[in-house]
N, C-alpha and C positions, 0 to 999 in steps of 0.2 A: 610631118610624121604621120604615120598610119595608125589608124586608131584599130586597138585590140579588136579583132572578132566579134569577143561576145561582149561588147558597148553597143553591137550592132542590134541585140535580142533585145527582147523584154526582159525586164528585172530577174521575173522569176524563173526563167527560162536558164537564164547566164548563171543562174544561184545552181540552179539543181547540175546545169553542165561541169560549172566549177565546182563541182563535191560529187560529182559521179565517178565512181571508181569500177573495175575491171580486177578479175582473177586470173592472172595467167597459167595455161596447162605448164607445168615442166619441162614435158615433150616438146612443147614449142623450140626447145632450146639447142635439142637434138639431131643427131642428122635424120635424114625423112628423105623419102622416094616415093618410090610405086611399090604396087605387091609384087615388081620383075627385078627392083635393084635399090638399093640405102646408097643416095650420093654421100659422100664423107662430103666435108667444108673444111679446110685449116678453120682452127677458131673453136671449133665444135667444143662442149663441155664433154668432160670423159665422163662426170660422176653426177650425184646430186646436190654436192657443192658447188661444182661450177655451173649447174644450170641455176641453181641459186643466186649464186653472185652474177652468174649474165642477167636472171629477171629485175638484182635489185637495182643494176643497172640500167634497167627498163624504166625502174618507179622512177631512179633519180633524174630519167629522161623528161620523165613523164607526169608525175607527182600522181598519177594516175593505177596506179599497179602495183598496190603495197601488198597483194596474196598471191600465192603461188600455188595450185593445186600438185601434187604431187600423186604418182601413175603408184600402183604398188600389184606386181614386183619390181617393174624397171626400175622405179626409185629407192630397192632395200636399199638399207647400209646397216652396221651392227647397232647403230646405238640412236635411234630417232631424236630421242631427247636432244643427244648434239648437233643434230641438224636443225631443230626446230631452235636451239641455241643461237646457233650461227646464221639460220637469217636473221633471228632478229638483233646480231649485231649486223648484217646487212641491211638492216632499216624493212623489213620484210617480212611474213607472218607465213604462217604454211597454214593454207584453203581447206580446201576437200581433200577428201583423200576418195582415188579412183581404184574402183577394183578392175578385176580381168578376168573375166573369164570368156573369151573369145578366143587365146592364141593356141590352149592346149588341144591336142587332137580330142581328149576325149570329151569336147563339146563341140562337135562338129556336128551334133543335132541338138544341141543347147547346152545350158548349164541348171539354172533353175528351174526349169520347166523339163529340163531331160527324162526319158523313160525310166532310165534306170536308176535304182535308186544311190546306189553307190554314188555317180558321176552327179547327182542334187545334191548329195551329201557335202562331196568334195566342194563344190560350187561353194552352197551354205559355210563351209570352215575355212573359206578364201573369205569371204565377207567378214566372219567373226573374228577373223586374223586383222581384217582393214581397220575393225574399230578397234582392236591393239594399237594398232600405229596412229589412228588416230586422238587418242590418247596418251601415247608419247610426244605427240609435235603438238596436241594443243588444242586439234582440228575437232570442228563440230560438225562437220559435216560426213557421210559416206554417200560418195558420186555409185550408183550402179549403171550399168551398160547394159541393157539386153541385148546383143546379139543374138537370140534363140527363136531363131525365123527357122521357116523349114525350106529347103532348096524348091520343092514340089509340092502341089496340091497333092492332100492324100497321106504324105508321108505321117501324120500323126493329127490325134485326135486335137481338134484348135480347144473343144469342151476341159480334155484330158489334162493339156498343156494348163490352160487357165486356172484348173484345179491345183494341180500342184506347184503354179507360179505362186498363188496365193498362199501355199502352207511354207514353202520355200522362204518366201519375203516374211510370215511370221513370224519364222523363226529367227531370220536374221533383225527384225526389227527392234523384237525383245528382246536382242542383245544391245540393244543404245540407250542410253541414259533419258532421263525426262531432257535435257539440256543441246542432246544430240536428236540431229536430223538429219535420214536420209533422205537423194535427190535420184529420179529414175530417165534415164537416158535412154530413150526407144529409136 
């Protein structure tokens, strides 16, 4: 008989592998493509119950992947609480909660850092909504994404940007608990 892997490591080595754990995105669970086409899959989860129930299927693979970050909007449903319910009768815990603000046109020269103040604002009360739901499922975490790259040199002040990325992120900060922590995705 084959001796397990990690008998193969050093002690400490095989300890921290065997208690190292993984979050899985949600998205993972979804159909995916390119930015020309979405392959469907039979299988595919329709909702954020069955990406759920496919990640807890992951953990029970896996003993590895007891969290599940969840994308927000793709992930609404009416009632968070019952999702954050129903993983963890799937053995399952809901992660991060991911914001968006890259898909709407009107951050197609950013969101947080945008010129206008309107389109930061919107940005900023997409975030203050994340820790809503973070708060219904559990999550201590808020995932943010900067997409707010500029397509050209030139197009906007980097000084300008910087400034109001910073008042932007203050305000969304002060909306999270001592307990809660945002994570920044660049």
């Amino acid at each position: 008989m084959t001796a397990h892997p990690l008998e193969a490591l050093p002690e400490d080595v095989a300890r921290d592998l065997a208690e190292f754990t993984i979050e899985v995105p949600s998205w993972g669970y979804g159909n995916s493509g390119t930015r020309f086409k979405v392959f469907s899959t039979p299988g595919t989860p329709h909702d954020p119950f069955e990406k759920i129930a496919d990640a807890a299927q992951t953990h029970a693979y896996t003993g590895s992947a007891p969290r599940v970050s969840l994308h927000y909007p793709w992930d609404r449903v009416e009632d968070f609480g019952k999702l954050a319910d129903f993983a963890r009768e799937q053995g399952v815990s809901i992660g991060m909660i991911n914001s968006n603000t890259f898909q709407n046109d009107d951050y197609k020269f950013g969101s947080l850092t945008h010129g206008d103040a309107a389109i930061r604002r919107k940005a900023i009360d997409h975030h203050l909504e994340c820790i809503d739901v973070m708060r219904a499922t559990g999550s201590k975490e808020l995932k943010i994404w900067l997409a707010d790259g500029t397509n050209y040199a030139g197009q906007d002040s980097i000084r300008a940007r910087q400034d109001r990325l910073a008042e932007s992120l203050s305000e969304v900060y002060a909306g999270l608990a001592d307990d809660e922590r945002p994570s920044i995705e660049a």
